[in-house]
C-alpha positions as CSV (number, residue, x, y, z in Angstrom):
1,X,106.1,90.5,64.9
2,X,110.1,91.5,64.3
3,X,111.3,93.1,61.2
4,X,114.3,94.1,60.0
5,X,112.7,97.8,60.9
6,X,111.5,96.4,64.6
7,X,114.7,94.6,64.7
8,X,117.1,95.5,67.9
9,X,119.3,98.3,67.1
10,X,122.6,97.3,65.7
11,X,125.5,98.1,68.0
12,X,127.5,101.4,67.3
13,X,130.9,101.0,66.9
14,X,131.9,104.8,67.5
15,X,130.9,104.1,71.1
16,X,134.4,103.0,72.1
17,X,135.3,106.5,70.7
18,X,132.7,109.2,71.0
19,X,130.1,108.3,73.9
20,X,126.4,109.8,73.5
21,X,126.5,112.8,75.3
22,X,129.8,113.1,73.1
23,X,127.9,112.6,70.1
24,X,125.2,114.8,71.0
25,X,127.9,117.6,71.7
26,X,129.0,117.2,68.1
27,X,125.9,117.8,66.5
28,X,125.0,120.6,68.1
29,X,128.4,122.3,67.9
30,X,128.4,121.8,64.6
31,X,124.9,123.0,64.3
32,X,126.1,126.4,65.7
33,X,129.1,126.9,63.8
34,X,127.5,126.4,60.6
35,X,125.0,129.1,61.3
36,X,127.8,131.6,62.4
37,X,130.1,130.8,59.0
38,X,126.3,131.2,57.3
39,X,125.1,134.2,58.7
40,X,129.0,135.6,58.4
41,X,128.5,135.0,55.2
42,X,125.4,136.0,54.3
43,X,126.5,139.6,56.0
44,X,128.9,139.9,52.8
45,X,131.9,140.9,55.4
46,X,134.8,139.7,53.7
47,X,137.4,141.1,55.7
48,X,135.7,139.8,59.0
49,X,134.9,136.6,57.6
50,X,138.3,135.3,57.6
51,X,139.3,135.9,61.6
52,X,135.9,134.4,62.7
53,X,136.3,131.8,60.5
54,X,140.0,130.9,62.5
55,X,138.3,131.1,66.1
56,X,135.8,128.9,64.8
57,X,138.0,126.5,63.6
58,X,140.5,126.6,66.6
59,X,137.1,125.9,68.9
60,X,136.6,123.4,67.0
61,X,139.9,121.8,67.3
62,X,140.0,122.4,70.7
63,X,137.0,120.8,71.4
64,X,138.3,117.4,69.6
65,X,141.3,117.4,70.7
66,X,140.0,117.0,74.7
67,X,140.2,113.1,74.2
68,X,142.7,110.5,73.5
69,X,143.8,109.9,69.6
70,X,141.2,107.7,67.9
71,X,138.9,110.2,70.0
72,X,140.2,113.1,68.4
73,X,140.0,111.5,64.8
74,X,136.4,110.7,65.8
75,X,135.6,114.2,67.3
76,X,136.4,115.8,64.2
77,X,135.0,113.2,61.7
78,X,131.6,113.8,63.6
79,X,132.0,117.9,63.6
80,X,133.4,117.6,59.4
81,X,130.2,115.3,58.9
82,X,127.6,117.2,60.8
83,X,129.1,120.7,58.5
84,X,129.0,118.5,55.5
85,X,125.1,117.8,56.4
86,X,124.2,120.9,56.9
87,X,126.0,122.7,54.3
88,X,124.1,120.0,51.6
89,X,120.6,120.2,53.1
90,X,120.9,124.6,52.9
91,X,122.5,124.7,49.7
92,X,119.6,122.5,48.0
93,X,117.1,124.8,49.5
94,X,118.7,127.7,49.6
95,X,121.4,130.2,47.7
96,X,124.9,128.1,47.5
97,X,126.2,131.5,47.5
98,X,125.7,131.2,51.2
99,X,128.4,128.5,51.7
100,X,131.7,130.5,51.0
101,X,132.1,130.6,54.7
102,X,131.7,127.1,55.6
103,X,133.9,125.7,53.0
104,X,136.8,128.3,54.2
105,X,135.7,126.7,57.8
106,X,136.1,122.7,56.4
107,X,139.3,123.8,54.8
108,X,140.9,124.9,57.7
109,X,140.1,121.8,59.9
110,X,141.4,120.2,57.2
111,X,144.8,121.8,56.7
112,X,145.3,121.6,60.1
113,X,145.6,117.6,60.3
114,X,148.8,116.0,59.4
115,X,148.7,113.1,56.7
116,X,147.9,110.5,60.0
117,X,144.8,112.9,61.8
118,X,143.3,113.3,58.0
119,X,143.6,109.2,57.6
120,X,142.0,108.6,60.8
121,X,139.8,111.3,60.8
122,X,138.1,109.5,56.9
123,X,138.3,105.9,58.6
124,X,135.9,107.3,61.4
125,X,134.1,109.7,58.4
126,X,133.4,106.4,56.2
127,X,132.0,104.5,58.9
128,X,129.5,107.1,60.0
129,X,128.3,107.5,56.3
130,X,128.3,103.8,55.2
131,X,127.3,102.0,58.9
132,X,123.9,103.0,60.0
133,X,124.2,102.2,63.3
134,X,127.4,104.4,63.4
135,X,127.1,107.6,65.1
136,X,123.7,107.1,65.4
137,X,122.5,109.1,68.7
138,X,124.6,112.2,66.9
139,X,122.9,111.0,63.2
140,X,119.3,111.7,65.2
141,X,120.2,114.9,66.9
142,X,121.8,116.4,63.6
143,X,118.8,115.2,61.4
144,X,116.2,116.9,63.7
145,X,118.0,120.0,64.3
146,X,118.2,120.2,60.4
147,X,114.6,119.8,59.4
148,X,113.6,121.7,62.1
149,X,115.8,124.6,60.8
150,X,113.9,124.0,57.5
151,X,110.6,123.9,58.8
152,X,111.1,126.6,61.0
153,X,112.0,129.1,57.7
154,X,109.4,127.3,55.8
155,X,106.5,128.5,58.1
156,X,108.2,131.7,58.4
157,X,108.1,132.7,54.9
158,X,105.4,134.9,53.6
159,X,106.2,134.1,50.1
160,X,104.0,130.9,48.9
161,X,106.3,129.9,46.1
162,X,109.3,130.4,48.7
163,X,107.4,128.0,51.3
164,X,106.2,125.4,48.9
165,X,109.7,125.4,47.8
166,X,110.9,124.6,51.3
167,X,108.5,122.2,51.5
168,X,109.3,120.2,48.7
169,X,112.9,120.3,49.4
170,X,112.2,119.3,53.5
171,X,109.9,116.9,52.5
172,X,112.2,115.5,50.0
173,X,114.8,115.3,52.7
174,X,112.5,113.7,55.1
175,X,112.5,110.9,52.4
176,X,115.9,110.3,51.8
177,X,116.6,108.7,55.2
178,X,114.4,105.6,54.1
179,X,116.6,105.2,51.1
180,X,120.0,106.4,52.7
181,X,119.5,104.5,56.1
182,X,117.0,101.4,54.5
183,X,117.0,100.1,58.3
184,X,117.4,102.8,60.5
185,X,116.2,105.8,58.7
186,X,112.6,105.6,59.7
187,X,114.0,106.3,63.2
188,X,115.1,109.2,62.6
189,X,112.0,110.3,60.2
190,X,109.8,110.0,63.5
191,X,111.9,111.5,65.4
192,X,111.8,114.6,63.0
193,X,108.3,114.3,62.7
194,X,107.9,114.3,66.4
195,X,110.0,117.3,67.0
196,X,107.8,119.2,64.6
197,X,104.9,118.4,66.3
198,X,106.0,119.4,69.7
199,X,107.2,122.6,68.6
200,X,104.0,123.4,67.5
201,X,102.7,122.6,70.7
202,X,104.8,123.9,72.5
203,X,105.3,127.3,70.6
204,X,102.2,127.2,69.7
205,X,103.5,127.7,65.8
206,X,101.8,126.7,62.7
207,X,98.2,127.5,63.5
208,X,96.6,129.1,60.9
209,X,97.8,130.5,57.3
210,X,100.3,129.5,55.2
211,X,102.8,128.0,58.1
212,X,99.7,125.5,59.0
213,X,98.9,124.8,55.2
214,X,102.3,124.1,54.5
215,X,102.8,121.8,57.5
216,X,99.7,119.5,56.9
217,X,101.3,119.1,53.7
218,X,104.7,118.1,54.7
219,X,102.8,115.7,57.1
220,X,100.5,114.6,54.0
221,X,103.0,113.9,51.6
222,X,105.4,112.4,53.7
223,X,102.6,109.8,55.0
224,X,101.6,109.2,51.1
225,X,104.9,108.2,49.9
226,X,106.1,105.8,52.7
227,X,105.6,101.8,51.7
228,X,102.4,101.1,53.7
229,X,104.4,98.8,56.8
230,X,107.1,101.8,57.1
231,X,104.0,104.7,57.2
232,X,102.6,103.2,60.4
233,X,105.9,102.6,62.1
234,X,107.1,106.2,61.4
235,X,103.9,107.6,62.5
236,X,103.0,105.4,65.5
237,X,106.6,106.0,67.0
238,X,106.3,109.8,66.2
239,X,102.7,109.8,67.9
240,X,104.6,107.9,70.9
241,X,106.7,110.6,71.4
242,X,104.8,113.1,71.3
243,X,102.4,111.5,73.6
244,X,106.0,111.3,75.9
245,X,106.4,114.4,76.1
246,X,103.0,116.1,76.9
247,X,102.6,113.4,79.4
248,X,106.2,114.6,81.2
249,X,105.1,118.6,80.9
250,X,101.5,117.7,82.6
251,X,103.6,115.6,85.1
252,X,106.0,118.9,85.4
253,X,103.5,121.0,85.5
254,X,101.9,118.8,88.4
255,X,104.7,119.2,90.5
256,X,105.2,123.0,90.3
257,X,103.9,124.8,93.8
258,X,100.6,126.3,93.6
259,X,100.6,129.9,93.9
Protein backbone atom coordinates (compact mmCIF):
# COMPACT_ATOMS: atom_id res chain seq x y z
CA UNK A 1 0.00 0.00 0.00
CA UNK A 2 1.50 3.74 -1.10
CA UNK A 3 2.59 6.23 1.32
CA UNK A 4 3.79 9.41 1.21
CA UNK A 5 7.31 7.45 2.12
CA UNK A 6 6.53 4.61 -0.86
CA UNK A 7 5.20 7.41 -2.95
CA UNK A 8 7.11 7.87 -6.55
CA UNK A 9 9.98 10.07 -6.24
CA UNK A 10 9.19 13.69 -6.85
CA UNK A 11 10.91 14.94 -10.00
CA UNK A 12 14.24 16.95 -9.46
CA UNK A 13 14.25 20.13 -10.87
CA UNK A 14 18.22 20.54 -10.93
CA UNK A 15 18.11 17.89 -13.69
CA UNK A 16 17.79 20.55 -16.46
CA UNK A 17 21.07 21.91 -14.86
CA UNK A 18 23.29 19.36 -13.20
CA UNK A 19 22.59 15.72 -14.63
CA UNK A 20 23.44 12.64 -12.19
CA UNK A 21 26.74 11.77 -13.00
CA UNK A 22 27.13 15.70 -12.69
CA UNK A 23 25.72 15.60 -9.31
CA UNK A 24 27.64 12.67 -8.24
CA UNK A 25 30.88 14.64 -9.48
CA UNK A 26 29.88 17.42 -7.03
CA UNK A 27 29.78 15.44 -4.05
CA UNK A 28 32.60 13.83 -4.26
CA UNK A 29 34.75 16.82 -5.36
CA UNK A 30 33.64 18.43 -2.64
CA UNK A 31 34.17 15.57 -0.49
CA UNK A 32 37.99 15.83 -1.36
CA UNK A 33 38.51 19.32 -1.11
CA UNK A 34 37.13 19.52 2.29
CA UNK A 35 39.54 16.97 3.52
CA UNK A 36 42.62 18.72 1.91
CA UNK A 37 41.42 22.43 3.47
CA UNK A 38 40.99 19.97 6.82
CA UNK A 39 43.96 18.16 6.98
CA UNK A 40 45.84 21.65 5.65
CA UNK A 41 44.52 22.80 8.48
CA UNK A 42 44.90 20.57 10.94
CA UNK A 43 48.88 20.61 9.85
CA UNK A 44 48.90 24.23 11.45
CA UNK A 45 50.84 25.46 8.11
CA UNK A 46 49.78 28.85 7.86
CA UNK A 47 51.86 30.10 5.31
CA UNK A 48 51.07 27.05 3.00
CA UNK A 49 47.54 27.16 3.73
CA UNK A 50 46.76 30.12 1.75
CA UNK A 51 48.28 29.01 -1.91
CA UNK A 52 46.57 25.47 -1.54
CA UNK A 53 43.67 27.04 -0.54
CA UNK A 54 43.72 29.27 -4.24
CA UNK A 55 44.43 26.03 -6.35
CA UNK A 56 41.63 24.51 -4.63
CA UNK A 57 39.34 27.10 -5.23
CA UNK A 58 40.49 27.78 -8.96
CA UNK A 59 39.75 23.69 -9.41
CA UNK A 60 36.81 24.31 -8.21
CA UNK A 61 35.83 27.06 -10.43
CA UNK A 62 37.17 25.39 -13.22
CA UNK A 63 35.23 22.49 -12.79
CA UNK A 64 31.78 24.66 -12.66
CA UNK A 65 32.48 26.68 -15.08
CA UNK A 66 32.65 23.63 -17.95
CA UNK A 67 28.81 24.19 -18.57
CA UNK A 68 26.51 26.70 -19.78
CA UNK A 69 25.35 29.67 -17.15
CA UNK A 70 22.48 28.28 -15.06
CA UNK A 71 24.96 25.16 -15.10
CA UNK A 72 27.68 27.02 -13.68
CA UNK A 73 25.44 28.71 -10.93
CA UNK A 74 24.31 25.10 -10.19
CA UNK A 75 27.83 23.59 -10.21
CA UNK A 76 28.86 25.76 -7.58
CA UNK A 77 25.69 25.92 -5.51
CA UNK A 78 26.17 21.93 -5.33
CA UNK A 79 30.15 22.23 -4.51
CA UNK A 80 29.21 25.50 -1.69
CA UNK A 81 26.41 23.08 -0.34
CA UNK A 82 28.30 19.82 -0.26
CA UNK A 83 31.40 22.20 1.87
CA UNK A 84 28.72 23.62 3.89
CA UNK A 85 27.64 19.84 4.86
CA UNK A 86 30.59 18.74 5.64
CA UNK A 87 32.07 21.53 7.35
CA UNK A 88 28.67 21.29 9.87
CA UNK A 89 28.67 17.56 10.37
CA UNK A 90 32.90 17.75 11.44
CA UNK A 91 32.59 20.70 13.43
CA UNK A 92 29.68 19.09 15.68
CA UNK A 93 31.81 16.17 16.21
CA UNK A 94 34.92 17.39 16.12
CA UNK A 95 37.32 20.61 17.01
CA UNK A 96 35.84 23.73 14.96
CA UNK A 97 39.34 24.85 15.20
CA UNK A 98 39.71 22.53 12.26
CA UNK A 99 37.59 24.74 9.87
CA UNK A 100 39.83 27.87 9.30
CA UNK A 101 40.70 26.31 6.08
CA UNK A 102 37.50 25.63 4.66
CA UNK A 103 35.86 28.92 5.46
CA UNK A 104 39.09 30.71 3.67
CA UNK A 105 38.07 28.00 0.77
CA UNK A 106 34.05 29.16 0.78
CA UNK A 107 35.24 32.70 0.89
CA UNK A 108 37.07 32.68 -2.05
CA UNK A 109 34.43 30.93 -4.28
CA UNK A 110 32.49 33.45 -2.99
CA UNK A 111 34.49 36.57 -3.82
CA UNK A 112 35.10 35.35 -7.06
CA UNK A 113 31.25 35.66 -8.35
CA UNK A 114 29.96 38.87 -9.44
CA UNK A 115 26.60 40.28 -7.84
CA UNK A 116 24.68 37.99 -10.95
CA UNK A 117 26.84 34.37 -10.34
CA UNK A 118 26.29 34.89 -6.35
CA UNK A 119 22.31 35.51 -7.13
CA UNK A 120 22.11 32.57 -9.18
CA UNK A 121 24.33 30.52 -7.48
CA UNK A 122 21.65 31.10 -3.89
CA UNK A 123 18.48 30.50 -6.23
CA UNK A 124 20.04 27.00 -7.16
CA UNK A 125 21.45 26.85 -3.09
CA UNK A 126 17.73 27.53 -1.75
CA UNK A 127 16.30 24.91 -3.82
CA UNK A 128 18.61 22.20 -2.92
CA UNK A 129 18.08 23.00 0.81
CA UNK A 130 14.33 23.66 0.92
CA UNK A 131 13.10 20.94 -2.24
CA UNK A 132 13.85 17.43 -1.25
CA UNK A 133 13.72 16.11 -4.42
CA UNK A 134 16.38 18.70 -5.47
CA UNK A 135 19.74 17.47 -5.98
CA UNK A 136 18.77 14.42 -4.67
CA UNK A 137 21.24 11.71 -6.38
CA UNK A 138 24.16 14.36 -5.16
CA UNK A 139 22.08 14.74 -1.53
CA UNK A 140 22.56 10.61 -1.34
CA UNK A 141 26.14 10.43 -2.33
CA UNK A 142 27.15 13.46 0.00
CA UNK A 143 25.12 11.92 3.01
CA UNK A 144 26.90 8.54 2.77
CA UNK A 145 30.24 9.68 2.11
CA UNK A 146 29.73 11.80 5.41
CA UNK A 147 28.56 9.16 7.81
CA UNK A 148 30.82 6.88 6.53
CA UNK A 149 33.72 9.41 7.27
CA UNK A 150 32.14 9.39 10.81
CA UNK A 151 31.81 5.91 11.28
CA UNK A 152 34.94 5.18 9.84
CA UNK A 153 36.83 7.55 12.79
CA UNK A 154 34.36 6.27 15.22
CA UNK A 155 35.51 2.56 14.94
CA UNK A 156 39.00 3.74 14.64
CA UNK A 157 39.24 5.45 17.92
CA UNK A 158 40.68 3.66 20.87
CA UNK A 159 39.32 6.09 23.15
CA UNK A 160 35.71 4.90 24.54
CA UNK A 161 34.50 8.35 25.45
CA UNK A 162 35.93 9.61 22.03
CA UNK A 163 33.87 6.73 20.10
CA UNK A 164 30.69 7.00 22.12
CA UNK A 165 30.94 10.54 21.32
CA UNK A 166 31.11 9.92 17.64
CA UNK A 167 28.48 7.80 17.98
CA UNK A 168 26.05 9.89 19.47
CA UNK A 169 26.87 12.68 17.26
CA UNK A 170 26.61 10.03 13.81
CA UNK A 171 23.76 8.66 15.19
CA UNK A 172 22.21 11.89 15.82
CA UNK A 173 22.94 12.84 12.32
CA UNK A 174 21.55 9.71 10.98
CA UNK A 175 18.28 11.15 12.55
CA UNK A 176 18.12 14.41 11.27
CA UNK A 177 17.35 13.37 7.66
CA UNK A 178 13.73 12.08 8.89
CA UNK A 179 13.13 15.49 10.26
CA UNK A 180 15.08 17.62 7.62
CA UNK A 181 13.86 15.58 4.51
CA UNK A 182 10.12 14.30 6.30
CA UNK A 183 9.69 12.40 2.74
CA UNK A 184 12.70 11.56 1.42
CA UNK A 185 15.08 11.35 4.18
CA UNK A 186 14.61 7.76 5.03
CA UNK A 187 16.19 7.20 1.54
CA UNK A 188 19.00 8.31 2.30
CA UNK A 189 19.13 6.79 6.04
CA UNK A 190 19.18 3.31 4.26
CA UNK A 191 21.35 4.11 2.00
CA UNK A 192 23.83 5.06 4.84
CA UNK A 193 22.99 2.29 6.75
CA UNK A 194 23.63 0.00 3.75
CA UNK A 195 27.00 1.49 2.96
CA UNK A 196 28.00 0.74 6.56
CA UNK A 197 27.20 -2.64 6.28
CA UNK A 198 28.97 -3.36 3.17
CA UNK A 199 31.98 -1.88 4.31
CA UNK A 200 32.12 -4.15 7.00
CA UNK A 201 31.75 -6.84 4.62
CA UNK A 202 33.72 -5.98 2.52
CA UNK A 203 36.65 -4.69 4.65
CA UNK A 204 35.90 -6.98 6.89
CA UNK A 205 35.83 -3.86 9.66
CA UNK A 206 34.01 -3.73 12.89
CA UNK A 207 34.45 -7.28 14.10
CA UNK A 208 35.21 -7.44 17.42
CA UNK A 209 36.06 -4.61 20.26
CA UNK A 210 35.02 -1.39 20.64
CA UNK A 211 34.49 -0.62 16.51
CA UNK A 212 31.80 -3.67 16.62
CA UNK A 213 30.25 -2.48 20.11
CA UNK A 214 30.00 0.89 18.89
CA UNK A 215 28.35 -0.14 15.57
CA UNK A 216 25.55 -2.46 17.00
CA UNK A 217 24.76 0.52 18.86
CA UNK A 218 24.56 3.02 16.07
CA UNK A 219 22.36 0.22 14.41
CA UNK A 220 20.43 -0.14 17.83
CA UNK A 221 19.58 3.25 18.48
CA UNK A 222 18.90 4.28 15.18
CA UNK A 223 16.24 1.34 14.85
CA UNK A 224 14.70 2.37 18.43
CA UNK A 225 14.03 5.94 17.64
CA UNK A 226 12.39 5.65 14.13
CA UNK A 227 8.27 5.78 14.17
CA UNK A 228 7.49 2.09 13.87
CA UNK A 229 6.20 2.34 9.72
CA UNK A 230 9.55 4.35 8.93
CA UNK A 231 11.90 1.59 11.05
CA UNK A 232 10.93 -1.22 8.66
CA UNK A 233 11.14 0.79 5.50
CA UNK A 234 14.70 2.12 6.42
CA UNK A 235 15.80 -1.25 7.40
CA UNK A 236 14.07 -3.46 4.74
CA UNK A 237 15.48 -1.10 1.86
CA UNK A 238 18.98 -1.11 3.64
CA UNK A 239 18.85 -5.05 3.90
CA UNK A 240 17.87 -4.83 -0.03
CA UNK A 241 20.89 -3.38 -0.75
CA UNK A 242 23.04 -5.03 0.82
CA UNK A 243 21.52 -8.17 -0.36
CA UNK A 244 22.31 -6.26 -4.09
CA UNK A 245 25.48 -6.11 -3.64
CA UNK A 246 26.73 -9.48 -2.24
CA UNK A 247 24.54 -11.05 -4.88
CA UNK A 248 26.57 -8.79 -7.83
CA UNK A 249 30.21 -9.80 -6.05
CA UNK A 250 29.15 -13.74 -6.00
CA UNK A 251 27.95 -13.00 -9.61
CA UNK A 252 31.54 -11.24 -10.19
CA UNK A 253 33.25 -13.55 -8.57
CA UNK A 254 31.48 -16.31 -10.76
CA UNK A 255 32.64 -14.89 -13.78
CA UNK A 256 36.41 -14.46 -12.92
CA UNK A 257 38.66 -17.45 -14.78
CA UNK A 258 39.59 -20.19 -12.70
CA UNK A 259 43.09 -20.48 -12.12
Amino acid sequence: MQNEYTAPVPPDNLLPHANRDTQRQAARLAQESFGAAFRLTLEGKPDKLPVVIDKLAAHLREWSGMSTVDGRAARMALLMAGLDQWGLAFSQTFDAGGMGGLSLLLGKLRDAMDVAEEAACQRFFDDINNDEACALDFKVELRREIHLALWHAMIASEDRDEAFGILEQLGAMMLALTRTMPTLGWRLLADALASVQIRCLQQGLALEGLGQETTQQLFGAVAQELPEDLRGLVMEQASQAVMAWQRARRENDDQQPQG
